[in-house]
N, C-alpha and C positions, 0 to 999 in steps of 0.2 A: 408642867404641872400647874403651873399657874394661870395658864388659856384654858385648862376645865373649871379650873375656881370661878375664873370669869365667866365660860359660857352656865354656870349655873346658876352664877347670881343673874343673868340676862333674860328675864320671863321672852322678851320679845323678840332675840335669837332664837330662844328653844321652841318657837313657834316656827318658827319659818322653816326651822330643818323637819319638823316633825310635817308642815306642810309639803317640803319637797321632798319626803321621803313619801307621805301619801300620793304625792303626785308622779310617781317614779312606774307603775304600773298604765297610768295611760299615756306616757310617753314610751315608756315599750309598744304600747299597741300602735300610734303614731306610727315608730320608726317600722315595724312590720309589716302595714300599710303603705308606708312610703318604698320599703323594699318590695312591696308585691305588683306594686305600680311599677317601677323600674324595672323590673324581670319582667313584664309583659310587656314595656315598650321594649325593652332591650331585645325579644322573641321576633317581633312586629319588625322591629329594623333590621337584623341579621336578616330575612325574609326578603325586605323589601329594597334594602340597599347595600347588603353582601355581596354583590360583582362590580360595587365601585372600583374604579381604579386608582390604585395609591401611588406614591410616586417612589416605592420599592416595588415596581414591577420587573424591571428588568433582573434584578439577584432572584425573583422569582423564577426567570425561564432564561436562566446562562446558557443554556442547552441548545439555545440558536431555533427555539419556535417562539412563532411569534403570535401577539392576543393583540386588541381591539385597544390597550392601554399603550400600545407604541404609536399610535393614530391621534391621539389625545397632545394636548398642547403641556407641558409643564406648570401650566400655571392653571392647569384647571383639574389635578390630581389631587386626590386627598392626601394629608400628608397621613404615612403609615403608622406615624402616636395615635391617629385618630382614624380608625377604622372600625366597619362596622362587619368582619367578616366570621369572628366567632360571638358567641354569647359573650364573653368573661372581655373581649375589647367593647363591644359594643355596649357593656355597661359602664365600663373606663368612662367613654366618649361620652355617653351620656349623663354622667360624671359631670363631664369636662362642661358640657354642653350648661347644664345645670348652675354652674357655678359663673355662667359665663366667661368661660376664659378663651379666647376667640372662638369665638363661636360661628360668627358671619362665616367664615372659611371651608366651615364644615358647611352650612346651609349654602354657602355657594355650588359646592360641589356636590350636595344632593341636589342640587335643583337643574342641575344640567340637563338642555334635551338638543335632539341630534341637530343641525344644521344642515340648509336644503343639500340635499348631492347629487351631484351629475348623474344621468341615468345612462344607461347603454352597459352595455359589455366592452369597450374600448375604455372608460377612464376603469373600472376595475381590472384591465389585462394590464393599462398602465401602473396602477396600483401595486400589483402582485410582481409585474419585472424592478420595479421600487423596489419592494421588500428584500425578493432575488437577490437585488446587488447588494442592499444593506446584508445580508446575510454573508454574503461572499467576501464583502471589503468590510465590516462593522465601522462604517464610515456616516456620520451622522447627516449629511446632505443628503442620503437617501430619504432619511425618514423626512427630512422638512419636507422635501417632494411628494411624499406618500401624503403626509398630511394636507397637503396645497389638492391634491387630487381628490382622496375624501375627505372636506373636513369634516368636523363633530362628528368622527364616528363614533359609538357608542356602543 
């Protein structure tokens, strides 16, 4: 009771709340600006960088098929907190991205492009008997081999 007796003897507090309560309408419009920017890049990167590979690929395909992300090195997978594969992550990340909280990590791994690879039909027959055995034994010396064969696939 006695903090309203103060705030009304205070001309120069009852200013400043009656200011930030004027000013409360254009920071609505700010923050729904700042969300309508963020929902369109967030649209823009699900688009553009939704088949990154995260380094929860494999609990993706326990099933024993294999994708383009068992070819990839461990240290160049995005980690799966920070993915761009549905809208509702992809604004998480760019969240994240925003606040800089590692950020490089993420711009490392969108910035990946393929590495030269051997041409012929013999390093891919080699490849695919790779994969073969890793399928057969799930013994992880296959993949380093598969990856030594193509690297940077992508």
């Amino acid at each position: 009771l006695r903090a309203f007796r103060i705030f009304k003897a205070a001309q120069g507090l009852q200013n400043l709340v009656r200011t930030l309560l004027r000013s409360l309408n254009a920071v609505g419009n700010l923050a729904a600006l700042l969300l309508l920017l963020f929902f369109v890049v967030g649209v823009l990167t699900v688009e553009l960088y939704g088949n990154l590979c995260s380094d929860d690929h494999e609990s993706q395909h326990a099933d024993g098929k294999f994708d383009r992300c068992m070819l990839l090195d461990e240290r160049d997978l995005l980690d799966f907190h920070a993915s761009f594969e549905s809208l509702g992550m992809a604004l998480l990340t760019l969240f994240r991205i925003s606040t800089s909280d590692n950020w490089s990590e993420i711009m490392d791994a969108c910035t990946q492009e393929p590495e030269s690879r051997p041409s012929g039909e013999q390093a891919i027959a080699a490849t695919i008997e790779l994969l073969r055995q890793y399928n057969a034994t799930q013994e992880k010396k296959y993949i380093y081999l598969a990856r030594r064969e193509m690297p940077g696939c992508q």
